[in-house]
C-alpha positions in Angstrom: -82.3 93.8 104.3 -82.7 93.2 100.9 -86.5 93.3 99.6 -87.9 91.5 96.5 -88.7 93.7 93.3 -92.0 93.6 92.6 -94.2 95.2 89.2 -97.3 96.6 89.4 -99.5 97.4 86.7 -100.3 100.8 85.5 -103.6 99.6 83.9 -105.7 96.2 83.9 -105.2 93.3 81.7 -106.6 93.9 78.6 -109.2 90.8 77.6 -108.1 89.3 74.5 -111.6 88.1 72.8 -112.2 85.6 70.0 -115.2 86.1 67.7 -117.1 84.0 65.8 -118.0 84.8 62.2 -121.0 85.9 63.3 -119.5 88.8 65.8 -120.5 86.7 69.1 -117.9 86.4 71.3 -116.7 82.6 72.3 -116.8 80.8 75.3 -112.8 80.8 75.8 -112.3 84.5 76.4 -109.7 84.5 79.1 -107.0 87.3 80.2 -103.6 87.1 79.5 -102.8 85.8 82.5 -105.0 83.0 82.2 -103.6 81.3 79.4 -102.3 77.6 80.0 -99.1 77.4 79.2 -96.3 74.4 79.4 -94.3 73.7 82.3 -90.6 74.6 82.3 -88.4 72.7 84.2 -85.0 74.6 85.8 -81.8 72.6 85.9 -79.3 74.2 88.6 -76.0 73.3 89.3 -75.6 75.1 93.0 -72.4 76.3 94.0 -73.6 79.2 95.9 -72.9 77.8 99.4 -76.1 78.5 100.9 -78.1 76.4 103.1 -81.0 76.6 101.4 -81.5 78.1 96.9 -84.9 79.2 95.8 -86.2 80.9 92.7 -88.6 84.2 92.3 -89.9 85.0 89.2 -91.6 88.0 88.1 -92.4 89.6 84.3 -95.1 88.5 81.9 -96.6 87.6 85.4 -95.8 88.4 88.8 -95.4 85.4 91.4 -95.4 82.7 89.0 -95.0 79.7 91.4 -95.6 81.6 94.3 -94.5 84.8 96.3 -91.5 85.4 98.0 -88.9 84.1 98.2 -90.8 82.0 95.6 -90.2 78.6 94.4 -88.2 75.7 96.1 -86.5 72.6 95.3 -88.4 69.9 93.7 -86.0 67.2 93.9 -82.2 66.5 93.1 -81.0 64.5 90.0 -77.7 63.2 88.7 -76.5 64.0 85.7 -73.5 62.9 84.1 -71.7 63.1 87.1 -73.5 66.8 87.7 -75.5 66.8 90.9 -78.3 69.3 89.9 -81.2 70.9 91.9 -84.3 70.9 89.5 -86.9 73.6 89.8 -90.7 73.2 88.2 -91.9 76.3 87.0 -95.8 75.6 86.4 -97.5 78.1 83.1 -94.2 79.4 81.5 -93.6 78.1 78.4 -93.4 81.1 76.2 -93.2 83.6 78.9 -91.0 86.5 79.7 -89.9 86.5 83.5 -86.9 87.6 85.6 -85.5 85.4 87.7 -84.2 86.0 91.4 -82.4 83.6 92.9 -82.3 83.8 97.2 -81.2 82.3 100.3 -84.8 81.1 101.2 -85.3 84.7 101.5 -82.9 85.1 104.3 -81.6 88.2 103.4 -79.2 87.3 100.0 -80.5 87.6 96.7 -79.2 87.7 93.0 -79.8 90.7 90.5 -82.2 89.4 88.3 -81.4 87.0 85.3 -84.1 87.6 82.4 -84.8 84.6 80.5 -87.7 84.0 77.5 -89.3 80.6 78.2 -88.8 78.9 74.5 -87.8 75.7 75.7 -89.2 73.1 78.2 -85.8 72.7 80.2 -82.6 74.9 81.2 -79.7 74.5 82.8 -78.3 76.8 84.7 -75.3 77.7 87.2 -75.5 79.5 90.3 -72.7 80.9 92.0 -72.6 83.8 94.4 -72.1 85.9 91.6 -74.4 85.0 89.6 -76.5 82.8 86.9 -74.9 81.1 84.3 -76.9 79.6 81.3 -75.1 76.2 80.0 -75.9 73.0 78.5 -77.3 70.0 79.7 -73.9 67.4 80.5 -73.1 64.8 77.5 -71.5 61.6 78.9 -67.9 61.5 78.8 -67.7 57.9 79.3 -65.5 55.7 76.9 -65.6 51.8 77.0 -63.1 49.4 76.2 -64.0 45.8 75.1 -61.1 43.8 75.6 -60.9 40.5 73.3 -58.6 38.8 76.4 -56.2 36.6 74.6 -53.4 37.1 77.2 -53.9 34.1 78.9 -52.9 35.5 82.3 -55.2 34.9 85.4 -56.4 38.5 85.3 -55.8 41.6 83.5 -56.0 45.3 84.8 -55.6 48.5 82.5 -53.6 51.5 83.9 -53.5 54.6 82.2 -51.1 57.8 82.5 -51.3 61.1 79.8 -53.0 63.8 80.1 -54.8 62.8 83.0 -52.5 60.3 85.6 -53.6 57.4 87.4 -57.0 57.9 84.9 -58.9 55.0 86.5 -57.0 54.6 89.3 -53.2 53.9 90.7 -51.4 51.1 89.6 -52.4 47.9 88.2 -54.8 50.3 87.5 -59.4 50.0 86.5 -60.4 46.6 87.1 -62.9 44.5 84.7 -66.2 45.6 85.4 -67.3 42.7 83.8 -67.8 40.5 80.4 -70.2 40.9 77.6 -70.1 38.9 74.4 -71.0 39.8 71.3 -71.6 37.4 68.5 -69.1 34.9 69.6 -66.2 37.1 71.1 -66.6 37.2 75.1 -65.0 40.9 75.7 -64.1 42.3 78.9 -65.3 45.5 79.9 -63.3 48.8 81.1 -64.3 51.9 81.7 -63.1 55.3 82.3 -64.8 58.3 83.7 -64.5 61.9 82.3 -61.9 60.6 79.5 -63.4 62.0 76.6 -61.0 64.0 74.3 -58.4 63.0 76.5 -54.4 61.4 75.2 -53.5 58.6 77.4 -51.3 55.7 77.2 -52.8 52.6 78.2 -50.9 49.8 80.1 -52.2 46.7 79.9 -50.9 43.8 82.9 -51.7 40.7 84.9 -51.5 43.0 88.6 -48.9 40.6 89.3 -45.6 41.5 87.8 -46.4 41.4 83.6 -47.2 44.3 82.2 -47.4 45.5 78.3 -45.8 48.3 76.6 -47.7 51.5 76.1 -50.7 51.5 73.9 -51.4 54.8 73.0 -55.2 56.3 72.3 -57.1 59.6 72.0 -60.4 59.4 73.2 -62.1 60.5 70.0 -65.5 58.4 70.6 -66.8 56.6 73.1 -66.1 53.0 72.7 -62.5 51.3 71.5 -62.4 47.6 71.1 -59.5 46.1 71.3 -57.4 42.7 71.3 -55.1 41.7 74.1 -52.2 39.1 73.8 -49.1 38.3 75.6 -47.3 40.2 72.9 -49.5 43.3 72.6 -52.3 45.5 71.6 -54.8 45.8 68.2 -57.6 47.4 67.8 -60.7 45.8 66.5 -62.9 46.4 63.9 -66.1 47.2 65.9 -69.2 45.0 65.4 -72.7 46.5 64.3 -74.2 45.1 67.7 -75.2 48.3 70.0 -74.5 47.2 73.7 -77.1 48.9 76.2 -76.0 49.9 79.8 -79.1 50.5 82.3 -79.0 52.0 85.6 -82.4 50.0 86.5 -84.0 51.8 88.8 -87.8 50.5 88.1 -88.0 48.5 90.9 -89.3 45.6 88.6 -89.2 42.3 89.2 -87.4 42.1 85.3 -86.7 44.1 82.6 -86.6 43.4 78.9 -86.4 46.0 76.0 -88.5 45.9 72.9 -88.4 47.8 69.7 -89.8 48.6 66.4 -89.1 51.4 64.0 -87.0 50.7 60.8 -87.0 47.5 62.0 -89.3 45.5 63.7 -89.4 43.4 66.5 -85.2 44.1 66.8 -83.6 42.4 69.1 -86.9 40.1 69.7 -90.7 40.0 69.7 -92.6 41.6 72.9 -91.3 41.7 75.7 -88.5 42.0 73.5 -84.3 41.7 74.1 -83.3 40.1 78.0 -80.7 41.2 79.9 -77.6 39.2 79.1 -75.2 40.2 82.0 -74.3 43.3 84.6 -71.5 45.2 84.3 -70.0 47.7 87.0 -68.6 50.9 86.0 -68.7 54.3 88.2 -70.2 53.0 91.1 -73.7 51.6 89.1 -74.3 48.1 88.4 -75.8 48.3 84.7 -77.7 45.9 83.6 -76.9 45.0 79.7 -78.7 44.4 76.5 -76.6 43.4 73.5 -78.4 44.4 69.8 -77.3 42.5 66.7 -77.3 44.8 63.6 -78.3 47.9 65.2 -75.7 50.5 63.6 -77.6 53.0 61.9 -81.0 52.2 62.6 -83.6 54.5 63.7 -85.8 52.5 66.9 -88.3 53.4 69.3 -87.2 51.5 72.2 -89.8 50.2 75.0 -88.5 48.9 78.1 -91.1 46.9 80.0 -91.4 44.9 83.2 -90.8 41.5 80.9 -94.7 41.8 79.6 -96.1 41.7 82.7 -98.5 44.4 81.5 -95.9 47.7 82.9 -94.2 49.5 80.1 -92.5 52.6 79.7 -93.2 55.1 76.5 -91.8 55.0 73.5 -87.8 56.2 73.3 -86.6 57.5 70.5 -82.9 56.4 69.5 -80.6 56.4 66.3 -78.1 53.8 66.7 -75.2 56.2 65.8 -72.5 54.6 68.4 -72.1 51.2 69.6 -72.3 51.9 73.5 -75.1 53.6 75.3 -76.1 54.4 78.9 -79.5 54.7 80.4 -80.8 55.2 83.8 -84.6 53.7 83.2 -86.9 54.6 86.3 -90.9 54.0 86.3 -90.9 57.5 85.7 -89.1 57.4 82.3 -85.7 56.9 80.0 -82.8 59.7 80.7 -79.2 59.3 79.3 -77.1 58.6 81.7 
């Protein structure tokens, strides 16, 4: 059986003492392994295929979190389509420790992975082999707003390239739902994992009409676009930011206020209402459209409509036109 590594010290912690001026020693001498530190949180994408993952760390101090087989799952949290297993490791920020990953100490272990604590969160991946550091998942959503001027009693969008059947099979990702901005009513697509990607895009009534090829690289994140009986142009896109949330407060309401370069944008307290829901990955997002947004730095303050429950202040440079939250009474997380 495999047995977890454990230091001992050769000598005792030396005290580290602040004087005064005056030589006498302060009230907050404390040893080393005393000193408060920040949490770190531990992101890990599991792929080891054991029943159960924990984590043992040992280094600057021994057992922080806990002895063997140390420290277990604090909860799971989607991310981007990444299912992660998040870890809190209490007093580390700063600290040197080695890492052990294990079965729930049933008898399989990792060698150690050494890490310096410098930042508050990590993401990792853990395989059978072996710990991976990597980077927290960006979205790789793209949106199309779809200025409808087909006439037709529906319209689908099917897509083939690099990626076939990229939002499903034929007639293809279905309207998720409309948003209007200014006074264009645009229907919303969306398609999962598409960033970077070359597809052609087939626009059609899912009833025998269909348009020729439209083809688009997925450079950025949002494409809008006009749709007639005769074809497809793009669209200058407006300088209105459209916000998805994933409301997961359990609020009776949510509005969204903000101030920063700008105040009051989008409305005084409680700020901007939800204008419609749109569908897209499985998630019912609720939406807030921004007029004149583009470029501006905002702290944004979702609240339960000024019924005295508000979240902190959210820090966001409108740099895009589209962006997806999930907003819990915990906090604000891209989604």
């Amino acid at each position: 059986m495999k047995t977890k590594k454990l230091l001992f010290a050769a000598a005792a912690l030396t005290v580290l003492t602040a004087c005064s001026s005056d030589d006498s020693p302060m009230d907050n001498d404390y040893t080393l392994e005393e000193q408060e530190k920040d949490p770190v949180t531990l992101y890990v994408n599991d792929q080891t295929a054991w029943e159960g993952i924990t984590v043992y760390l040992y280094g600057d101090i021994d057992n922080l979190g806990g002895g063997w087989p140390g420290i277990n799952v604090s909860r799971t949290e989607d991310i981007c389509g990444v299912t992660f297993k998040v870890f809190e490791i209490p007093n580390a920020k700063t600290r040197t420790e080695n890492l052990i990953f294990n079965n729930g100490g049933q008898d399989i272990q990792l060698p150690d992975y050494n890490i310096t604590f410098t930042e508050n969160e990590y993401y990792l991946i853990v395989t059978a082999d072996g710990v991976t550091l990597t980077e927290r998942p960006v979205p790789s959503r793209v949106t199309i707003f779809v200025n409808d001027q087909t006439g037709w009693d529906s319209i689908s969008l099917y897509q083939w390239g690099d990626v076939g059947d990229l939002g499903g099979g034929w007639p293809g990702a279905q309207v998720g739902g409309t948003v209007t901005i200014g006074e264009t009513a645009y229907k919303v697509f969306t398609a999962e994992q598409a960033a970077g990607l070359s597809q052609h895009l087939i626009f059609n009534n899912g009833a025998g009409i269909q348009l020729g090829d439209y083809d688009l690289t997925f450079d950025k994140s949002e494409y809008f676009l006009a749709v007639t009986a005769e074809g497809v142009t793009p669209e200058e896109a407006p300088d209105s930011a459209i916000i998805f949330v994933d409301d997961q407060t359990g609020w009776d309401a949510i509005a969204l206020y903000q101030w920063g370069e700008v105040g009051d944008l989008g409305g005084g307290w409680p700020g901007a209402q939800v204008q419609t829901s749109i569908s897209a990955n499985g998630k019912d997002y609720k939406t807030f459209v921004i007029s004149g947004a583009i470029g501006l730095s905002e702290n944004l303050i979702f609240n339960n409509n000024g019924n005295d429950t508000q979240l902190g202040d959210y820090p966001l440079t409108y740099e895009k036109n589209t962006y997806y939250f999930k907003v819990s009474a915990e906090g604000v997380e891209l989604n």
